[in-house]
Each structure stands twice: as structure tokens, then as C-alpha cells.
C-alpha positions as CSV (number, residue, x, y, z in Angstrom):
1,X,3.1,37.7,-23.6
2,X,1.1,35.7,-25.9
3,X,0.8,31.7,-25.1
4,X,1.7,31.4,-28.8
5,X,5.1,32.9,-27.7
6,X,5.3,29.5,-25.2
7,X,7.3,26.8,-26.5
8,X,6.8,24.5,-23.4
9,X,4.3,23.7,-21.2
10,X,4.3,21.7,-18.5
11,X,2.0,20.6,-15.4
12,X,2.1,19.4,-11.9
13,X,0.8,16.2,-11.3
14,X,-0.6,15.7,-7.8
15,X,-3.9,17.9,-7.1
16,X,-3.4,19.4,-10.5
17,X,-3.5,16.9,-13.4
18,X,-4.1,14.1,-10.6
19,X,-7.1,13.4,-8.2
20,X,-6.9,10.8,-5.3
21,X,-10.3,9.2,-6.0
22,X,-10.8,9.0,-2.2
23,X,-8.6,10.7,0.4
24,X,-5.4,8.8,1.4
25,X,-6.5,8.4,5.3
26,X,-9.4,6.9,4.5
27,X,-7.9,4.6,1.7
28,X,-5.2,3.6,4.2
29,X,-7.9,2.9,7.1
30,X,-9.5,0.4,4.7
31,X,-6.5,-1.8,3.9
32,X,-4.8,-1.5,7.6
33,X,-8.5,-2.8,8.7
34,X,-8.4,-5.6,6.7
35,X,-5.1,-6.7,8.5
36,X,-6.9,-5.8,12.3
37,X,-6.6,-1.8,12.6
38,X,-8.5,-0.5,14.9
39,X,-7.6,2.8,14.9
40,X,-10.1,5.8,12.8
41,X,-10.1,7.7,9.7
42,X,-9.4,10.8,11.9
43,X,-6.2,8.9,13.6
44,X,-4.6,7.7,10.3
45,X,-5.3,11.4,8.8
46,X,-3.0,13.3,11.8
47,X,-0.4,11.2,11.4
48,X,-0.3,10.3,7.9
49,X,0.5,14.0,7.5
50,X,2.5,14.4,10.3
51,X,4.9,11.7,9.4
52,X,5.4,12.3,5.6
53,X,6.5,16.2,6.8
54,X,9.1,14.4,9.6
55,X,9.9,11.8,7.0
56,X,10.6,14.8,4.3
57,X,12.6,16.8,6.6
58,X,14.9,14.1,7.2
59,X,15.3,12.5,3.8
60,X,14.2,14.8,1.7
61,X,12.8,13.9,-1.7
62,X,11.3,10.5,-0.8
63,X,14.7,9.5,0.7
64,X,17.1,10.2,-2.5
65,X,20.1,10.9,-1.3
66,X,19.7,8.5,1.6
67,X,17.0,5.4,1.6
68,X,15.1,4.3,-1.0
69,X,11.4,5.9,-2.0
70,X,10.3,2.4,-0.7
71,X,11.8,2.2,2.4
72,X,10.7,6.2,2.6
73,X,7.1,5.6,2.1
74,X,7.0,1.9,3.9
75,X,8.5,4.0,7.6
76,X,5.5,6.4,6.5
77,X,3.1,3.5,6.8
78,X,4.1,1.6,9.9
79,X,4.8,4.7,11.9
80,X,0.9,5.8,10.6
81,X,-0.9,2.9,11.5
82,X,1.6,0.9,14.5
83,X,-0.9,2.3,17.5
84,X,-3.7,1.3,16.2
85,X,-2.7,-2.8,14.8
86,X,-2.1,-6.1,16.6
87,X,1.7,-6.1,17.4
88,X,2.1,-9.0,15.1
89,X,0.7,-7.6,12.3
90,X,3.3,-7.5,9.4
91,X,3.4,-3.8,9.0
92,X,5.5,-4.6,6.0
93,X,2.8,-6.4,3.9
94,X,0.7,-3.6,4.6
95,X,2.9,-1.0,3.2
96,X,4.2,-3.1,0.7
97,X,0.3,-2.9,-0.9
98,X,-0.4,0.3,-0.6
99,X,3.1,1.3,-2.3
100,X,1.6,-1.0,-5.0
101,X,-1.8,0.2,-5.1
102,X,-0.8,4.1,-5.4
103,X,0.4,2.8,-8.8
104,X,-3.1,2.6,-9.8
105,X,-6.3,4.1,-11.2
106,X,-7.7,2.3,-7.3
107,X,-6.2,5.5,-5.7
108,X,-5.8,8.0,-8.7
109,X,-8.0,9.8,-11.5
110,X,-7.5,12.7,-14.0
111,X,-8.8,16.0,-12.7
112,X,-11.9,17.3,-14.2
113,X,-10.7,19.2,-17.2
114,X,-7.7,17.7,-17.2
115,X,-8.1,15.6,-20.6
116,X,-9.8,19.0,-22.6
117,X,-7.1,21.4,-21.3
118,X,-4.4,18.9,-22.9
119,X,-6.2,18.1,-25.8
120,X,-6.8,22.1,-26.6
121,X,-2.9,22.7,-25.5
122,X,-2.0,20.1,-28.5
123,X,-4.8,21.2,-30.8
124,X,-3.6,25.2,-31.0
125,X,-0.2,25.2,-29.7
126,X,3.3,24.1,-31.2
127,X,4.7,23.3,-28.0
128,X,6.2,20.7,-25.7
129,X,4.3,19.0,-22.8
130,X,6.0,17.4,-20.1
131,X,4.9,16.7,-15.8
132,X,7.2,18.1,-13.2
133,X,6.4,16.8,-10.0
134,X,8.0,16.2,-6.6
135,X,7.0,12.2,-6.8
136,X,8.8,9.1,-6.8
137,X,9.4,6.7,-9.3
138,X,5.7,5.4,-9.8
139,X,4.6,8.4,-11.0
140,X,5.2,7.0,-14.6
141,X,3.0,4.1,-13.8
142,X,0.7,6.0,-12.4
143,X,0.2,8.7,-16.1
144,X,0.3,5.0,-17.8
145,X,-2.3,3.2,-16.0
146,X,-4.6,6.2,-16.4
147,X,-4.2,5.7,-19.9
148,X,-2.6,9.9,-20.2
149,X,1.5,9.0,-20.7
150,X,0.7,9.2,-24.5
151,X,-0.1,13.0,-23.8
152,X,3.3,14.1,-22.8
153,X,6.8,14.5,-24.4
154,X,8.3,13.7,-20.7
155,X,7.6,12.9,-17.4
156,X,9.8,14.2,-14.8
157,X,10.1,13.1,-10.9
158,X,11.6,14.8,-8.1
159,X,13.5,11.3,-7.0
160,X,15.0,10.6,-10.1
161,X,16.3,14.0,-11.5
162,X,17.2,14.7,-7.8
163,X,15.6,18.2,-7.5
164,X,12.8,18.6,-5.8
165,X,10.2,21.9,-6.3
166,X,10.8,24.7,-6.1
167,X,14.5,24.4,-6.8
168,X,15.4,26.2,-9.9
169,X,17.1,23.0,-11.0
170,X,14.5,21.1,-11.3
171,X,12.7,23.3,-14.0
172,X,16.0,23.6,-15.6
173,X,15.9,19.7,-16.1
174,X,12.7,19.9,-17.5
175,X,14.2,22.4,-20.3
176,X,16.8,19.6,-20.5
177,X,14.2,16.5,-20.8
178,X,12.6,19.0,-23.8
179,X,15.6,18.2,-26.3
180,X,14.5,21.5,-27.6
181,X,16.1,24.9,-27.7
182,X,14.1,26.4,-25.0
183,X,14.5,29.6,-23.3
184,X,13.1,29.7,-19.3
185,X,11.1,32.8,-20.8
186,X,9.3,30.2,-23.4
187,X,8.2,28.0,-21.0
188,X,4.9,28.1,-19.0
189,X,4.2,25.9,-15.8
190,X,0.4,25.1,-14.3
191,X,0.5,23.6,-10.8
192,X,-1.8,24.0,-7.8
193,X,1.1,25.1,-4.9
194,X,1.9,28.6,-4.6
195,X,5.2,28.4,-3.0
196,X,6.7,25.3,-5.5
197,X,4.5,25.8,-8.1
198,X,3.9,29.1,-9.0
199,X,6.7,31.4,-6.9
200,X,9.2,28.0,-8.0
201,X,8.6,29.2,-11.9
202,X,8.6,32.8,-11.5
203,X,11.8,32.2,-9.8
204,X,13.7,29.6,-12.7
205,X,12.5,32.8,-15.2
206,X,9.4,30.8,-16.0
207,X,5.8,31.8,-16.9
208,X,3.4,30.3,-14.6
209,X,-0.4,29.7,-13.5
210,X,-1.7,28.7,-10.4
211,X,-4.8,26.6,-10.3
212,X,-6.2,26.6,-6.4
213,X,-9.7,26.7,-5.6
214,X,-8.4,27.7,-2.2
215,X,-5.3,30.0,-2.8
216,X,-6.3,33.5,-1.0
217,X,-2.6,34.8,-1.2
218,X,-2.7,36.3,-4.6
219,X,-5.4,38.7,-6.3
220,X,-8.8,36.4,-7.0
221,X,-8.8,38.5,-10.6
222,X,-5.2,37.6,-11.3
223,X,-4.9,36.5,-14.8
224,X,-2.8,33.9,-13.8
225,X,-4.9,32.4,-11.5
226,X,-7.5,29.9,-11.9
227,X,-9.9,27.6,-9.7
228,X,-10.1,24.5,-11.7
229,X,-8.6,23.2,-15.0
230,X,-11.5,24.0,-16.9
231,X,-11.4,27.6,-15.9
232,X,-7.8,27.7,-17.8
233,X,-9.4,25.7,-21.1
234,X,-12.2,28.4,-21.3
235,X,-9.6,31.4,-20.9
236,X,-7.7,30.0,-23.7
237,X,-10.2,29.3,-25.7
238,X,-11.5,33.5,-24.7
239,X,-7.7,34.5,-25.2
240,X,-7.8,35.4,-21.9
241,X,-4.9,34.3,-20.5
242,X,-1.9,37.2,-19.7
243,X,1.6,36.0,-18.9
């Protein structure tokens, strides 16, 4: 099928479309030190990922159903850095910046490619563009303060459509936040997660392509699978691309 067949397009936004300019552990060890952490960038990494898995396996979808995304990220925070930080150390000031901060082009930037690939998308392609993402809230903020909402007909979270990747609902939504007369068939996702990504399209009756420098699961000469977001921009421009 021909991307000129595609009607909608749409993209992931974290490690796709969206870089952390440094790595979280190390941008959390900088604040927490400024409030008397003692702990390393090697503690904070363990358990930063270590407690957002716990946290999302019991309130799923940054708390949704059950606590607020702020409330879900602050636990995040003080159960990261409480080891390591005077006990009377408001852990709630600390979590209450760095909630903020992820907000900002501080912690975020636009992958490399990322501005060419949509501006090539828009250029040759009568299509919708829209973000599906498992995020919170922010995530708006965030496409705004990097100056790249303007680029996209929606952006859709996770927390407040109340499907997370790779439920099929939550690609149906995105058909939904088209206001267009979209067929699963017509639509094309790029993400960089094999499972909620890629396997979450195929399975809503979507298109999709994977972009992993790192993904060793699927054939390296896959037509459908790229290493960076430049890599897609030169097979479209080579009409190289093969849903």
C-alpha cells in the first residue's frame, strides 16, 4: 500500500518525536541535591525505574482511574529519592518542581529529524497528523513549549482519553479526535516500542513503523523499520516505504 493511500498519520511522542535532553536520573539527582541528596546518579536511576513500573501496575495510566497524574508522579518522586535526603526535607516541593519542569524544553527536545519528517509529511501528503502517547496531561504543554503543537491536528494522552497503548481503544480515539472519515486501514502510526507501538497498530487494523535503533526482534531490512527519524524522511522521499 502506497503512503498516498494514508489518510492519517500519527506519532508517538516520548523517544520518538521527543528527546529528554539529559536522562531523567541524572536530571532528578541535580534538583534532589540542591534540597541535600546525597544519594547517586546510579541510585536515583534503579529506582526511578523501578517505582514508575510498581506505580503503573497499581494505578495504571498515571493513576486515572484512581489518583491524580500528580499525586502518581509526586509518590514516584519521594519513594525515588527518600533514602538518600534529610528526613525533613519536603519531598513535596521537590516533586512538585520537577512535575513543573517536565513541562519544559529544560528536560525535553525534538528528536533529530523530527521537524523534516513533519514538514515532508505536510508538504506531499493530504493527511491528518495527530500524537498518541501514554502521557499525562502535560504532554500538551510540553508540544507547545517546544514551539511543535502548531504541527498537529490533535494531541492525544493516555490519562485523558483513558486508554493507554497498546489498547485498540486508544487508536480508535485517535480516528475519533480526526473528525475525518477514516478507515483503521488509512491510518499509519510511527512510534519507537514494539509491543505498544508497532504490534498495538497492527492489532487496531493500522499500518505502522517502528523506529528503534535498538529493536533486534523484527528483520533489520524490514521496510517498516527504521533507526532514526531521518531514516523514514529519506525513504519517503526514495519511495521506499511498503505498508
Amino acid at each position: 500500500m502506497s503512503l498516498h493511500s494514508i489518510k492519517l498519520i500519527t506519532f508517538d511522542a516520548t523517544n520518538t518525536l521527543l528527546k529528554f535532553r539529559i536522562p531523567p536520573w541524572q536530571y532528578y539527582t541535580v534538583i534532589a541535591q540542591n534540597y541535600g541528596f546525597v544519594g547517586t546518579e546510579d541510585d536515583v536511576k534503579i529506582k526511578l525505574s523501578d517505582n514508575i513500573k510498581d506505580m503503573w501496575r497499581k494505578y495504571p495510566n498515571y493513576g486515572k482511574s484512581s489518583i491524580t497524574y500528580e499525586k502518581w508522579w509526586s509518590e514516584v518522586v519521594k519513594k525515588t529519592l527518600e533514602d538518600h535526603i534529610p528526613v525533613t526535607t519536603n519531598l513535596d516541593v521537590i516533586a512538585s518542581k520537577l512535575i513543573d519542569e517536565y513541562k519544559t524544553s529544560k528536560c525535553w527536545c525534538v528528536a533529530e529529524g523530527g521537524h523534516e519528517l513533519l514538514d515532508l509529511i505536510k508538504r506531499s501528503f493530504n493527511v491528518q497528523i495527530g500524537v498518541i502517547s501514554n502521557f499525562d496531561p502535560r504532554l500538551n504543554d510540553i508540544f507547545k513549549n517546544l514551539d511543535l503543537d502548531y504541527k498537529f491536528h490533535f494531541i492525544l494522552n493516555s490519562y485523558d482519553v483513558g486508554y493507554s497503548k497498546p489498547d485498540k481503544e486508544i487508536f480508535t480515539s485517535a480516528i475519533k479526535m480526526s473528525k475525518k472519515d477514516i478507515k483503521p486501514y488509512e491510518a499509519l502510526h510511527i512510534g519507537d516500542d514494539l509491543e505498544k507501538d508497532y504490534k498495538g497498530a497492527k492489532a487496531a487494523g493500522w499500518h505502522a513503523i517502528l523506529v528503534n535503533p535498538d529493536e533486534t526482534n523484527l528483520p533489520p531490512n524490514s521496510p517498516c523499520v527504521f533507526k532514526s527519524l531521518k531514516d523514514v524522511c529519506t525513504a519517503i522521499k526514495l519511495n521506499q516505504i511498503a505498508l
